[in-house]
Backbone bond lengths (Angstrom), bond angles and torsions (degrees), N, CA, C in turn:
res aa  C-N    CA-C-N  psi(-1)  N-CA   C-N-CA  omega(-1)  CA-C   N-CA-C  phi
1 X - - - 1.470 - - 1.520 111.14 -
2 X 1.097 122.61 -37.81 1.306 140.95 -179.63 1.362 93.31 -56.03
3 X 1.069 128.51 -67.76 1.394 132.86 -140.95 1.406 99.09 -90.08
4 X 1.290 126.67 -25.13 1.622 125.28 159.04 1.475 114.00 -64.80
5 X 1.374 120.09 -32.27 1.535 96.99 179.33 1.607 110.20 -102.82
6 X 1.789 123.34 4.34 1.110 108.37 143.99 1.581 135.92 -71.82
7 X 1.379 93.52 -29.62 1.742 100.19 150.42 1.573 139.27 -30.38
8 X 1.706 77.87 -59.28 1.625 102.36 -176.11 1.577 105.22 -63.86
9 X 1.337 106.42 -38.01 1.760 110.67 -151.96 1.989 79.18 -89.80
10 X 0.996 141.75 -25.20 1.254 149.24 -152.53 2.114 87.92 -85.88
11 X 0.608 121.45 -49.19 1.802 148.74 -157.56 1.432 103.67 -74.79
12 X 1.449 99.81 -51.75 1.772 133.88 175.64 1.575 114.24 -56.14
13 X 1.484 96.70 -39.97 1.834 102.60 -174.89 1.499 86.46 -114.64
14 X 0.714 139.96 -23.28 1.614 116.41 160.56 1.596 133.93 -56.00
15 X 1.295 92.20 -30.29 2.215 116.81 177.25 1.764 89.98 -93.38
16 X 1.347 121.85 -51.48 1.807 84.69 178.84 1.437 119.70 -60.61
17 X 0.858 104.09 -17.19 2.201 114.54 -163.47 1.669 90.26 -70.01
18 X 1.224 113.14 -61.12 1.236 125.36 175.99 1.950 110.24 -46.54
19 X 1.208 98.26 -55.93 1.556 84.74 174.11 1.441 131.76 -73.32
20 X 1.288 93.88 -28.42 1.738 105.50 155.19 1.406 129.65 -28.36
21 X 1.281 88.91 -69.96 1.788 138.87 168.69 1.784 83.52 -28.49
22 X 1.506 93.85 -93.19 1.454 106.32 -163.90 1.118 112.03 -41.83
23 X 1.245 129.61 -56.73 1.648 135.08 -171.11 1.666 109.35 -52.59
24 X 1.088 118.74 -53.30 1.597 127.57 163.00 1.299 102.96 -40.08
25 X 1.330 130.23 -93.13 1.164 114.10 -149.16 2.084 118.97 -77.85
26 X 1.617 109.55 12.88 1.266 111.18 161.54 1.631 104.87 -104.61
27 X 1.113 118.85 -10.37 1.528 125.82 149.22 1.800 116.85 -45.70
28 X 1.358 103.57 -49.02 1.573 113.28 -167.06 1.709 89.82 -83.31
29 X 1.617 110.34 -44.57 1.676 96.35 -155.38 1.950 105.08 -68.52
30 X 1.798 104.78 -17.90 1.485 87.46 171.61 1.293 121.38 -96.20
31 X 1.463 115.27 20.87 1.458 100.29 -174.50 1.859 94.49 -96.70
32 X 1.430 107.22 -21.72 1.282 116.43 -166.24 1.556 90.99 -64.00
33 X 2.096 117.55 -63.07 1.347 87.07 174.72 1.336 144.20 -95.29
34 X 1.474 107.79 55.21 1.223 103.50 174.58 2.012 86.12 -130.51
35 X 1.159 111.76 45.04 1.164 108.47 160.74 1.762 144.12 -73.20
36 X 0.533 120.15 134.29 1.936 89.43 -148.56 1.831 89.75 -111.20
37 X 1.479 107.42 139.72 1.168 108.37 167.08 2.070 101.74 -110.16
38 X 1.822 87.31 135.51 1.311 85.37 -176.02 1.873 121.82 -98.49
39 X 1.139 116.95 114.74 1.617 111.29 -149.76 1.733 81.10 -91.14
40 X 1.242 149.58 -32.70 0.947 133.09 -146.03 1.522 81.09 -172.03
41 X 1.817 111.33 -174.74 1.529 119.75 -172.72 1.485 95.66 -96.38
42 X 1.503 113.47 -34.25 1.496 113.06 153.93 1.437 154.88 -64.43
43 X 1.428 94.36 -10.23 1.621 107.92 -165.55 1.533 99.99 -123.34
44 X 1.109 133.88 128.34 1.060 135.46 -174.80 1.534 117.50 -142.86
45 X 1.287 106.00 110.34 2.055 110.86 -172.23 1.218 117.27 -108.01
46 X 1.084 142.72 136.79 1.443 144.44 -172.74 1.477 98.56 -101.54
47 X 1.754 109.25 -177.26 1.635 112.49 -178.27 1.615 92.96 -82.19
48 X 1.952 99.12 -49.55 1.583 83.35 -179.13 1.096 135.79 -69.90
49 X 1.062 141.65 -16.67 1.490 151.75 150.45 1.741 109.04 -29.15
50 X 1.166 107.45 -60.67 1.879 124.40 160.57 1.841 97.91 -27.94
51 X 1.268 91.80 -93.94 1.320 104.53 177.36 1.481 126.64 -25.84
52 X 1.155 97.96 -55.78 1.653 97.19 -177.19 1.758 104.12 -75.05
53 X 1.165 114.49 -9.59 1.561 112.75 -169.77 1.951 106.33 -93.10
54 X 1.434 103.60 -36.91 1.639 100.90 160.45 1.468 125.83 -82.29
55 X 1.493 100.67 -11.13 1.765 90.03 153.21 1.140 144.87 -70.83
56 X 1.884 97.07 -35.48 1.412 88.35 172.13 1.069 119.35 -93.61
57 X 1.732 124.11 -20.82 1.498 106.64 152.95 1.619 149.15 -20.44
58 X 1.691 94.40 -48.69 1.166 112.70 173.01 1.753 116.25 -91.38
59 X 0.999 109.13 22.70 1.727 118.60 -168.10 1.656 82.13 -113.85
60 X 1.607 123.71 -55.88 0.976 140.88 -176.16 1.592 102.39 -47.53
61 X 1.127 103.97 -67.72 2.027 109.10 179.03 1.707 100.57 -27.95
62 X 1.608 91.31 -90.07 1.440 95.74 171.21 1.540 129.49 -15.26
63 X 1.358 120.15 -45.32 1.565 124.64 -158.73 2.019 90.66 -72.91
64 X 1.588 101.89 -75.14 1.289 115.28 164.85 1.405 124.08 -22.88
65 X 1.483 127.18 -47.02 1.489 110.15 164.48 1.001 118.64 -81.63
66 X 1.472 131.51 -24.20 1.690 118.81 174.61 1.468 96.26 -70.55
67 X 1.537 128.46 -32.05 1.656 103.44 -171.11 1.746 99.71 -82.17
68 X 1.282 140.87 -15.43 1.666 132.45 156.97 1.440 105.58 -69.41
69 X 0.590 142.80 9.92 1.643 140.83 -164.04 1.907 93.36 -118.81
70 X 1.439 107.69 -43.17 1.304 119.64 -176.51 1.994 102.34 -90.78
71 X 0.544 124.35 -87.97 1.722 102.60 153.45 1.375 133.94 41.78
72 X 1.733 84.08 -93.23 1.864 117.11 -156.55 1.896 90.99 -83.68
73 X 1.376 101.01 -23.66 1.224 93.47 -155.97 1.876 118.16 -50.38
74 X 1.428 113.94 -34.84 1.219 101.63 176.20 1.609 116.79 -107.50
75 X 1.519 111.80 8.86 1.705 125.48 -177.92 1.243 101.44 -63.20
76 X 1.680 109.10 124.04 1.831 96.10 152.73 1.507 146.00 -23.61
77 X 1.337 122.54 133.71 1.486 105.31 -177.70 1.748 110.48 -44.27
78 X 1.172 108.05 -60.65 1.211 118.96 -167.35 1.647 118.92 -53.49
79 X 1.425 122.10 -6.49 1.651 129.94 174.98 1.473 91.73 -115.52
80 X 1.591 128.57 -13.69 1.408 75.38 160.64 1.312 144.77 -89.90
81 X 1.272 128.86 3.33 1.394 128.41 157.23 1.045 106.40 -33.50
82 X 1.801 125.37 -60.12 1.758 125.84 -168.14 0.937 109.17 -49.36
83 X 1.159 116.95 -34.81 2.048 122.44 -160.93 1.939 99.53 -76.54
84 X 1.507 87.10 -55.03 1.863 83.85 -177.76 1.234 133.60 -81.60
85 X 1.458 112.15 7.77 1.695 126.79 142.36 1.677 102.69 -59.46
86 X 1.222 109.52 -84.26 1.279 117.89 -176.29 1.094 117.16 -45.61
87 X 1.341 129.20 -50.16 1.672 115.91 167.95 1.454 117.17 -44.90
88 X 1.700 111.13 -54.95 1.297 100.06 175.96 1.727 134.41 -59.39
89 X 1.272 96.81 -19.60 1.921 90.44 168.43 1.467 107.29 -78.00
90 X 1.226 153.05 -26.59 1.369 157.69 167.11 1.482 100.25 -79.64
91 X 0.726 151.29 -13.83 1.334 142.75 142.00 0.950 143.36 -44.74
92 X 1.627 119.75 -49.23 1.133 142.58 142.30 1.634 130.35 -42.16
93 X 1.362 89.16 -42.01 1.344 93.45 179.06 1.804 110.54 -100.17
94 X 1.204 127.80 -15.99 1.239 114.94 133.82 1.661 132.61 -37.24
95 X 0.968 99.43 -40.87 1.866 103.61 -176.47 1.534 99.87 -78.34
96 X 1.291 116.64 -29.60 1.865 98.27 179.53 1.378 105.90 -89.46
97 X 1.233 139.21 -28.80 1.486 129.07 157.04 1.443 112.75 -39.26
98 X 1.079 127.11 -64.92 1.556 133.05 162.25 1.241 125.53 -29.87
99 X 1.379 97.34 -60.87 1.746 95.16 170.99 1.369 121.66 -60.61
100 X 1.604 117.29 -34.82 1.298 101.84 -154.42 1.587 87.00 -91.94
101 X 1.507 132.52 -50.94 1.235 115.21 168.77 1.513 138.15 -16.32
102 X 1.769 98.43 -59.22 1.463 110.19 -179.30 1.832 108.90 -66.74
103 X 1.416 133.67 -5.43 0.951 139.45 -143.91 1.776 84.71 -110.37
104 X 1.643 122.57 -63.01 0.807 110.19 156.99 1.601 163.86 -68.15
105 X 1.734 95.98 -2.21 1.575 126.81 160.52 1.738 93.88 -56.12
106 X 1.321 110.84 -75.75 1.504 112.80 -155.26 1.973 99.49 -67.96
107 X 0.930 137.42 32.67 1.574 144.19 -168.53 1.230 135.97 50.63
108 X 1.283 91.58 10.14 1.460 98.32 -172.37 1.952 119.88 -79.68
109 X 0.810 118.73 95.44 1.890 146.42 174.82 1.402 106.51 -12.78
110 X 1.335 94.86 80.74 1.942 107.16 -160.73 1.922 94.45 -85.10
111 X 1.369 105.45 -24.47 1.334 100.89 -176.33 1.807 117.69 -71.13
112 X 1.850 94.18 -29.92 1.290 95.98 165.19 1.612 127.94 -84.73
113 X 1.254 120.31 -15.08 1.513 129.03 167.26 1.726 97.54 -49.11
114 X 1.218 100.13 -62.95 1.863 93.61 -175.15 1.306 128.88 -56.98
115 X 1.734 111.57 -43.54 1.166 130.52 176.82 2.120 113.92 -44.36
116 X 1.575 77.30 -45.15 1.481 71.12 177.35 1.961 110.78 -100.51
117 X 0.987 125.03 -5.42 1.713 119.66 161.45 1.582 95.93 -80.67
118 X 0.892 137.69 -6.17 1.884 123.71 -163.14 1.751 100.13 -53.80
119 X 1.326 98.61 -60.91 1.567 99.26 176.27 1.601 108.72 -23.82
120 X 1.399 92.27 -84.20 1.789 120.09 -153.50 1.855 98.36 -62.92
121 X 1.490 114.19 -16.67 1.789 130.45 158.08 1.544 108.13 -52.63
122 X 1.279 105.75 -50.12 1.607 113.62 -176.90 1.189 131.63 -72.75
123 X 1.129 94.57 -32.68 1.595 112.02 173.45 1.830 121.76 -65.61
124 X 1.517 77.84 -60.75 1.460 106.37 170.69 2.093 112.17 -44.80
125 X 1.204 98.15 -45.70 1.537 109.68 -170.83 1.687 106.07 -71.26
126 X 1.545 101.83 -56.80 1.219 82.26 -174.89 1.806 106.48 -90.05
127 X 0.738 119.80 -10.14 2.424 92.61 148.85 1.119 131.58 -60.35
128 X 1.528 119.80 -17.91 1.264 126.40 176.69 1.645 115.43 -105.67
129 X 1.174 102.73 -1.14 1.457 106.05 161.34 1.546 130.63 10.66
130 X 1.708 84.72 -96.71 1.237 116.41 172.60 1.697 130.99 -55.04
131 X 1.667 94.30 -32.04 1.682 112.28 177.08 1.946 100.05 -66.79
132 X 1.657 94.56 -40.48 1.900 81.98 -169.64 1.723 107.78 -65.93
133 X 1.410 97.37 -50.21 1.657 103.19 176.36 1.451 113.10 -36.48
134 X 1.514 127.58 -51.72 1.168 127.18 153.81 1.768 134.01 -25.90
135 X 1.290 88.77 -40.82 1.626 100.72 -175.40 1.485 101.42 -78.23
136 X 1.271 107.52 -53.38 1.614 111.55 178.45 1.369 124.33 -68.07
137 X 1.589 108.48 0.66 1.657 99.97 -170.29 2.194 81.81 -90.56
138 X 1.645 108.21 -31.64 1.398 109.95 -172.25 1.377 122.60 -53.15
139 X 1.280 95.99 -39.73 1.525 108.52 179.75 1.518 99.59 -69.31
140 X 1.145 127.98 -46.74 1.450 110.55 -166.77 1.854 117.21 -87.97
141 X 1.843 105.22 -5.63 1.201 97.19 160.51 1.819 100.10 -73.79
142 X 1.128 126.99 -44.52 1.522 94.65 -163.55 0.716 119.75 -89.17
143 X 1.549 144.66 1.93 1.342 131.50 139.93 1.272 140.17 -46.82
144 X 1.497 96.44 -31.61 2.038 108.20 -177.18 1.589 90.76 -107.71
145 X 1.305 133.89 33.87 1.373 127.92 -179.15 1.563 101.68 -6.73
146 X 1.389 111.78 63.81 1.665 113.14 158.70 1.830 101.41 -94.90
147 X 1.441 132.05 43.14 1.644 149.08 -165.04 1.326 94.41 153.39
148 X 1.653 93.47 117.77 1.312 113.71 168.55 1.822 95.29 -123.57
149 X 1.346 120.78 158.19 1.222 142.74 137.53 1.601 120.79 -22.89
150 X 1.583 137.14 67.01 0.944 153.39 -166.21 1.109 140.17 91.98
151 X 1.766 102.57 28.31 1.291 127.51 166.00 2.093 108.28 -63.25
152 X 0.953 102.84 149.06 1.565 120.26 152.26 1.640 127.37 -94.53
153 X 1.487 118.04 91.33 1.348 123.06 -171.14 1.587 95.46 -112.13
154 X 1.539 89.38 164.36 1.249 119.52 -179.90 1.875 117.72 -119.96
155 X 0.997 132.13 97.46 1.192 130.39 -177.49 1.474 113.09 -126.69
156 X 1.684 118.83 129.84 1.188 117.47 -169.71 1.605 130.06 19.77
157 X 1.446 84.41 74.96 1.699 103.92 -176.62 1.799 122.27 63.89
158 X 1.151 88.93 -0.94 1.795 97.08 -165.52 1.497 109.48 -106.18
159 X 1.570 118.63 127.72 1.792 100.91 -178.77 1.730 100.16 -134.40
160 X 1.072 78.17 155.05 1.967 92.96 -169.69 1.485 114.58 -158.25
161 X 1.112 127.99 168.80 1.492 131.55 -178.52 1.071 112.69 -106.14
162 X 1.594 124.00 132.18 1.462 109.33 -159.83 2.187 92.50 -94.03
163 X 1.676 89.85 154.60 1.426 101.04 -170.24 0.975 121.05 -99.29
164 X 1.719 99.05 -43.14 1.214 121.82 -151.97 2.178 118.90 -143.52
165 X 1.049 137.31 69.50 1.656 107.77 -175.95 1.192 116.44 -69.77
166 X 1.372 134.81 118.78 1.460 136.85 142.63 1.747 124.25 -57.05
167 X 1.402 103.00 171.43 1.032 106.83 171.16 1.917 120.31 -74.72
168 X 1.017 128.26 11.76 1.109 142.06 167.85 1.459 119.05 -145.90
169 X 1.606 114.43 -43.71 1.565 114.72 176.42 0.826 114.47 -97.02
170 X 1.455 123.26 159.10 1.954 128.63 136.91 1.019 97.73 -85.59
171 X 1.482 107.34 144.86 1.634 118.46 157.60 1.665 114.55 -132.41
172 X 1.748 104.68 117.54 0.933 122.00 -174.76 1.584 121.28 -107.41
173 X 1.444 122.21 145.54 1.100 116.43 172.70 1.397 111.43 -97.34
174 X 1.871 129.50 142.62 1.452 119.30 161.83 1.449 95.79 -105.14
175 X 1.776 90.31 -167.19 1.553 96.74 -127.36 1.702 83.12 -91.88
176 X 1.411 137.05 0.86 1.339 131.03 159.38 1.608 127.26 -104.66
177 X 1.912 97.90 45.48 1.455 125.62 179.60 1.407 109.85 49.82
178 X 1.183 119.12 28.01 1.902 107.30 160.25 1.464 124.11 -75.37
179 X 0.989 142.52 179.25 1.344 129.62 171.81 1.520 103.72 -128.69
180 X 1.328 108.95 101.87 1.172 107.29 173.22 1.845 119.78 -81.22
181 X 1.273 112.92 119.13 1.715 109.95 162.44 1.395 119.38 -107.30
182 X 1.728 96.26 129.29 1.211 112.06 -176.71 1.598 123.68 -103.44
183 X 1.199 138.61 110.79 1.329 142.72 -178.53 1.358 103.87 -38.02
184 X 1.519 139.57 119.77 1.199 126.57 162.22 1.742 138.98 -45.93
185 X 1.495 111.99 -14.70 1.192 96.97 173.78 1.412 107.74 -102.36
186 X 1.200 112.77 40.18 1.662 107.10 169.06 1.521 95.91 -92.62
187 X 1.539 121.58 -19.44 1.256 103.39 169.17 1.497 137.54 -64.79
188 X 1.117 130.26 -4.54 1.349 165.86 167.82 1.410 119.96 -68.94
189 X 0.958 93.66 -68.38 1.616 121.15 170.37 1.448 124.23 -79.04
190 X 1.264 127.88 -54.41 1.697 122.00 153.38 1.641 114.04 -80.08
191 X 1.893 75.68 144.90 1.951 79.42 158.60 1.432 132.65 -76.22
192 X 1.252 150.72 136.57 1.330 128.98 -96.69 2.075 84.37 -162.49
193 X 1.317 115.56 80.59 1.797 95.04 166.94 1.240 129.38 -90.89
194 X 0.882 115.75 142.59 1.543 134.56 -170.59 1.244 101.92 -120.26
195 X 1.780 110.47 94.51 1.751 123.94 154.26 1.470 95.07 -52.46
196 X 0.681 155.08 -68.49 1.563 121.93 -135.14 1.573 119.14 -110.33
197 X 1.418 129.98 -16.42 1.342 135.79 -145.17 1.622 98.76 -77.48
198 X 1.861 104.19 -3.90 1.937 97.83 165.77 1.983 101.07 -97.10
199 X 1.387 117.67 -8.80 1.132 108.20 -169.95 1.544 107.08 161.07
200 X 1.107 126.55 143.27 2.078 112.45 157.28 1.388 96.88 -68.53
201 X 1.438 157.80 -13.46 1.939 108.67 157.09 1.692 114.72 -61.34
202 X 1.098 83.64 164.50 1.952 100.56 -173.49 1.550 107.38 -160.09
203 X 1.514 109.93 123.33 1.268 98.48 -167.69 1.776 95.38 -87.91
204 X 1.173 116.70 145.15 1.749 118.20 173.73 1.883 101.22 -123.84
205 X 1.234 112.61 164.71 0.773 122.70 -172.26 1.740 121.31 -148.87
206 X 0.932 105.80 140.48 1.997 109.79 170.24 1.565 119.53 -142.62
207 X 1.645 82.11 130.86 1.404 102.10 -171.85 1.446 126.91 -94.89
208 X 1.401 126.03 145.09 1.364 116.54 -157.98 1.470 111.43 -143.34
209 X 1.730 138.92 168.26 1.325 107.86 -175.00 1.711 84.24 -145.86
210 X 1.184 114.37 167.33 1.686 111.56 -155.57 1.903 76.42 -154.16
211 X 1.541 101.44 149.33 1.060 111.74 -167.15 1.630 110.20 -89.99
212 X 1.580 136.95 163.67 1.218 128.46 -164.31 1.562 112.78 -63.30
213 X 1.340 91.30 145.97 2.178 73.44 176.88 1.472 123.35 96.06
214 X 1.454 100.92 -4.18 1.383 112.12 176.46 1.832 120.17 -86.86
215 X 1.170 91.96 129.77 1.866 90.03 -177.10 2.023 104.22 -48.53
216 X 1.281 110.02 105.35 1.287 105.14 -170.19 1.660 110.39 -77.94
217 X 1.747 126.05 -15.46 0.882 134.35 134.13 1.569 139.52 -18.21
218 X 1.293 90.26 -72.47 1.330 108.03 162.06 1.620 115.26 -57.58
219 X 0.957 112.43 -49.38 1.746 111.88 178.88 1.750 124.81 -59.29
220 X 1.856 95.05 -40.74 1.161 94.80 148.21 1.681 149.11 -56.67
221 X 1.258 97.57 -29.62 1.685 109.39 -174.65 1.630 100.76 -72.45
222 X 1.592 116.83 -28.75 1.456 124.70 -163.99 1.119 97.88 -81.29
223 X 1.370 136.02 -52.23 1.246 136.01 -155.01 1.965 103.98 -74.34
224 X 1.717 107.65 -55.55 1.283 82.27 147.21 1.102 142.00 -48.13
225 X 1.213 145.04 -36.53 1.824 137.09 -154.40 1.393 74.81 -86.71
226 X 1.221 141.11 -59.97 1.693 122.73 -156.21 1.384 113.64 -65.17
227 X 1.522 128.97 -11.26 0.823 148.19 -172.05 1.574 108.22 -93.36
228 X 1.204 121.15 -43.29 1.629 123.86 -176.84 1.197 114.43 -75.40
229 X 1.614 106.41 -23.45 1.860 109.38 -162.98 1.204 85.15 -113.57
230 X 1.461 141.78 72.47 1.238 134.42 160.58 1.386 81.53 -131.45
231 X 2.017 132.04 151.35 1.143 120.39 167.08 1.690 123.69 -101.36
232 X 1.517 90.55 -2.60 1.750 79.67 173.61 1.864 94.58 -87.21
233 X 0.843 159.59 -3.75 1.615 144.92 175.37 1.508 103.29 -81.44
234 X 1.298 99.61 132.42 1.251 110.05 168.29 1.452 133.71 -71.22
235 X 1.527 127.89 135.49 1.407 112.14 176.89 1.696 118.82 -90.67
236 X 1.190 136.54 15.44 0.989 137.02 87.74 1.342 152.62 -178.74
237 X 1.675 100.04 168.81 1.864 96.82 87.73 1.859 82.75 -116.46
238 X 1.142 107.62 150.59 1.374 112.77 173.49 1.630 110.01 -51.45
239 X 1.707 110.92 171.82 1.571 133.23 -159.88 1.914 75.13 -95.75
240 X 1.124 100.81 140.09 1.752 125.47 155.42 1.175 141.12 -134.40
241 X 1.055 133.19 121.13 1.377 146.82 -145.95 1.638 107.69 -110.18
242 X 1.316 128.02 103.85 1.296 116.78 157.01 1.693 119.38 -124.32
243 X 1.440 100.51 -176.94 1.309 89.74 -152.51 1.705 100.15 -143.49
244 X 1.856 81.40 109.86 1.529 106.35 -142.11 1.720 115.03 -75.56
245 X 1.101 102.52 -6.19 1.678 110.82 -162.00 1.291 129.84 -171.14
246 X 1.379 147.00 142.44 1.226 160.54 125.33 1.308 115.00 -25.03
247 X 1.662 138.27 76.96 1.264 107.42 -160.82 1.810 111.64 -94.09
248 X 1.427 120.16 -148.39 1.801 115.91 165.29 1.592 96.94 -68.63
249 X 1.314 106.19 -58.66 1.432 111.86 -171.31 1.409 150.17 -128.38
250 X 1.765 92.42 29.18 1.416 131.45 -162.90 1.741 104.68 -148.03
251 X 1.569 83.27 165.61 1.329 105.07 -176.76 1.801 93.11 -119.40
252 X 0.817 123.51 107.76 1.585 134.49 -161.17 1.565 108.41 -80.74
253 X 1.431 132.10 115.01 1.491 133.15 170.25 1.672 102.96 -147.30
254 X 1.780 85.67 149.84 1.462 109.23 -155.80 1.257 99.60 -118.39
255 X 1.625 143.01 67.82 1.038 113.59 162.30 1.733 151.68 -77.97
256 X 1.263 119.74 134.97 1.461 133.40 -157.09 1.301 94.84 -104.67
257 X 1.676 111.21 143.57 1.410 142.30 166.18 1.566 107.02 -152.20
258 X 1.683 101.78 157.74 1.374 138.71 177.48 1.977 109.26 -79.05
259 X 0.975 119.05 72.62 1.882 112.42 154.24 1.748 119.66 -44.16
260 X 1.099 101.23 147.79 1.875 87.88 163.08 1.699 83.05 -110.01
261 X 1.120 137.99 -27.90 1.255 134.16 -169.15 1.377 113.89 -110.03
262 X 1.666 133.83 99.49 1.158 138.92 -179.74 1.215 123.00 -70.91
263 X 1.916 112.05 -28.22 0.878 137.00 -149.75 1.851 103.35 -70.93
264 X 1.625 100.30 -34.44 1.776 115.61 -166.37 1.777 101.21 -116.98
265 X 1.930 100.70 27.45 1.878 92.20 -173.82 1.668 111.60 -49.48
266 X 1.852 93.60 -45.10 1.441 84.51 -163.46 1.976 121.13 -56.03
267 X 1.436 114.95 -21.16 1.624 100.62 170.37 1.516 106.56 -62.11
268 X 1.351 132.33 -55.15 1.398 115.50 -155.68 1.533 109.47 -78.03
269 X 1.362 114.92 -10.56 1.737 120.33 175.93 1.702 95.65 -76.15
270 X 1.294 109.63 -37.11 1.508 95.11 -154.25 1.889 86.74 -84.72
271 X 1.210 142.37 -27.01 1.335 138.01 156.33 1.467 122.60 -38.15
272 X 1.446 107.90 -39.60 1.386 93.47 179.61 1.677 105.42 -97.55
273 X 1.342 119.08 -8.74 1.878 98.13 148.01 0.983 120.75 -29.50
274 X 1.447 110.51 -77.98 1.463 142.53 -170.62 1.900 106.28 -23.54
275 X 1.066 93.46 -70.97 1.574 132.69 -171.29 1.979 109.47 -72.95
276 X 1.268 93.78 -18.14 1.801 106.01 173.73 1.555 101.71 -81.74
277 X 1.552 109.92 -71.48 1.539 135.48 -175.84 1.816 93.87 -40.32
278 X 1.875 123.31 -68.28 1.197 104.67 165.94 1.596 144.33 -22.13
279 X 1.485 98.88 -58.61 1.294 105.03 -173.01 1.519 124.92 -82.73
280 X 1.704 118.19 -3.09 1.152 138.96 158.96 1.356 113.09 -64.72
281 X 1.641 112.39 -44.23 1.273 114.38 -137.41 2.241 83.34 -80.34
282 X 1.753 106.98 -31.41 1.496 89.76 -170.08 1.277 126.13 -101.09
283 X 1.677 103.71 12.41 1.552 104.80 172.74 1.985 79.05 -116.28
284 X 0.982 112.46 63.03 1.791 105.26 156.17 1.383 129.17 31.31
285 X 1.701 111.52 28.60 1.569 105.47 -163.64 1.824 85.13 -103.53
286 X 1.278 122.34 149.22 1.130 137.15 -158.99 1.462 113.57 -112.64
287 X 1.311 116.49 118.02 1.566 104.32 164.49 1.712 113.23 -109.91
288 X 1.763 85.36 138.46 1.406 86.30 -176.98 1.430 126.32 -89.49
289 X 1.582 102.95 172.16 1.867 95.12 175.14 1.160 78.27 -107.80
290 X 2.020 106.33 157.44 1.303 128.74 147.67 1.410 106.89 -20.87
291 X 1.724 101.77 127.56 1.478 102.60 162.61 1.477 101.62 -156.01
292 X 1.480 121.27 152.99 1.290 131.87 -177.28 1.807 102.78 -113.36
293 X 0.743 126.11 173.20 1.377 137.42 -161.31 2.116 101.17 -146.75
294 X 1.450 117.35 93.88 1.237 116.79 -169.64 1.859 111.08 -115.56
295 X 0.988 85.10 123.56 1.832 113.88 -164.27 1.791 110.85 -84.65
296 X 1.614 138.11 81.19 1.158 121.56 -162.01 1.193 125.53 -123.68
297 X 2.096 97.08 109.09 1.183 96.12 -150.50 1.657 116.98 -87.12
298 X 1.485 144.01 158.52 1.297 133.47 -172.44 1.121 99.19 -125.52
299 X 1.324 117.08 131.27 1.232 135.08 167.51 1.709 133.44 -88.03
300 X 1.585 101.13 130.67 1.409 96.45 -153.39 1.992 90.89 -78.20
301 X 1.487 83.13 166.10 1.217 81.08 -170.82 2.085 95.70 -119.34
């Protein structure tokens, strides 16, 4: 009997030791997280605060790809690029709602976090100015798809095929392989043509001036034939020729044709120079240079 209730009492101080045990070291593990890191006399962060703030961050990740996953799922291949531009700027800015929310869930003095960045906020804002305007000119090209992905634009004299939209740039190629990048809020701000967004035809045109006295008949019939026997112009809608003006020292004509390719006008425009100047040169129709006609009168004296 003895020896059963030294057992017992033996068993007894072995399970408090143990709870001891335990209580101590969940004693230590909450003091650890309630350790506070002090960023300022105002701002004050704990470990758990940390913790709970990359969970839901990362709870957040998670949520966001099952809802793109739910999304894309029945979008054309070809829109989803649009979508995952745009997702990714709302994305981003999903995660700072989160943060700063979850920042002020756990108590931490979100009014003073700003109070004291406001400065280095201001600064920050206006250098990046131009970068946000950028972001916002992106978002609103792909919403109003006024720039698509292999459009032919024209912006301040410059034309290229677009390749690529970023989240801040376009990047376009012209047609002697440079890569032009364009800041997105120049779309905003410049007027902006778009060869193609009715179609790849494009009507182009070249203008020419024939000296007075010229069978204008005749000039017409030429400008067509050089125009029909070229093979990038389309037959149709047929090439048309009118005849735009009275000039100082010309007889003014504009002839118009159909491209399917805008992108390479200038070879087949600069072909039918070539092929214009020919067919002038052997039925004798003349182009003139600028000339003034000066009258000098002397006065008797």
């Amino acid at each position: 009997m003895v020896k059963i209730l030294m057992m017992l009492g033996f068993q007894d101080i072995e399970s408090i030791g143990e709870t001891i045990t335990e209580s101590s070291m969940w004693e230590k593990v909450s003091e650890f997280l309630h350790l506070h890191l002090d960023i300022t006399k105002e701002i004050s962060v704990s470990v758990l605060d940390l913790i709970i703030l990359t969970t839901i961050i990362f709870v957040t990740s998670l949520v966001l790809k099952f809802v793109y996953r739910i999304f894309t799922r029945k979008i054309p291949e070809h829109d989803k690029v649009k979508f995952q531009v745009v997702y990714g700027y709302f994305k981003w800015l999903i995660y700072v709602v989160i943060f700063i929310v979850t920042l002020d869930s756990v108590g931490v003095n979100v009014t003073a976090v700003f109070a004291a960045s406001a400065a280095l906020l201001i600064g920050i804002g206006l250098a990046l100015q131009t970068f946000f305007q950028d972001i916002i000119s992106g978002v609103f090209i792909l919403i109003d798809q006024s720039v698509q992905v292999g459009d032919i634009i024209e912006l301040d004299g410059k034309v290229g095929r677009i390749e690529e939209i970023k989240l801040r740039t376009t990047r376009a190629v012209t047609i002697d392989n440079k890569v032009l990048i364009i800041p997105n809020h120049l779309y905003l701000t410049k007027i902006l043509y778009n060869w193609t967004q009715n179609g790849s035809l494009t009507r182009e045109s070249v203008e020419i001036g024939v000296a007075y006295g010229s069978d204008v008949e005749m000039v017409k019939k030429l400008l067509i034939g050089v125009a029909s026997k070229h093979e990038a112009i389309l037959d149709n809608p047929e090439p048309l020729v009118l005849f735009t003006n009275f000039g100082d020292s010309s007889l003014n004509f504009k002839l118009i044709f159909t491209l399917n390719d805008s992108f390479t006008a200038a070879i087949p425009k600069s072909d039918i120079r070539f092929e214009i100047d020919k067919a002038f040169r052997e039925n004798n129709i003349i182009i003139p240079f600028p000339q003034r006609d000066i009258h000098i009168i002397e006065k008797k004296k």
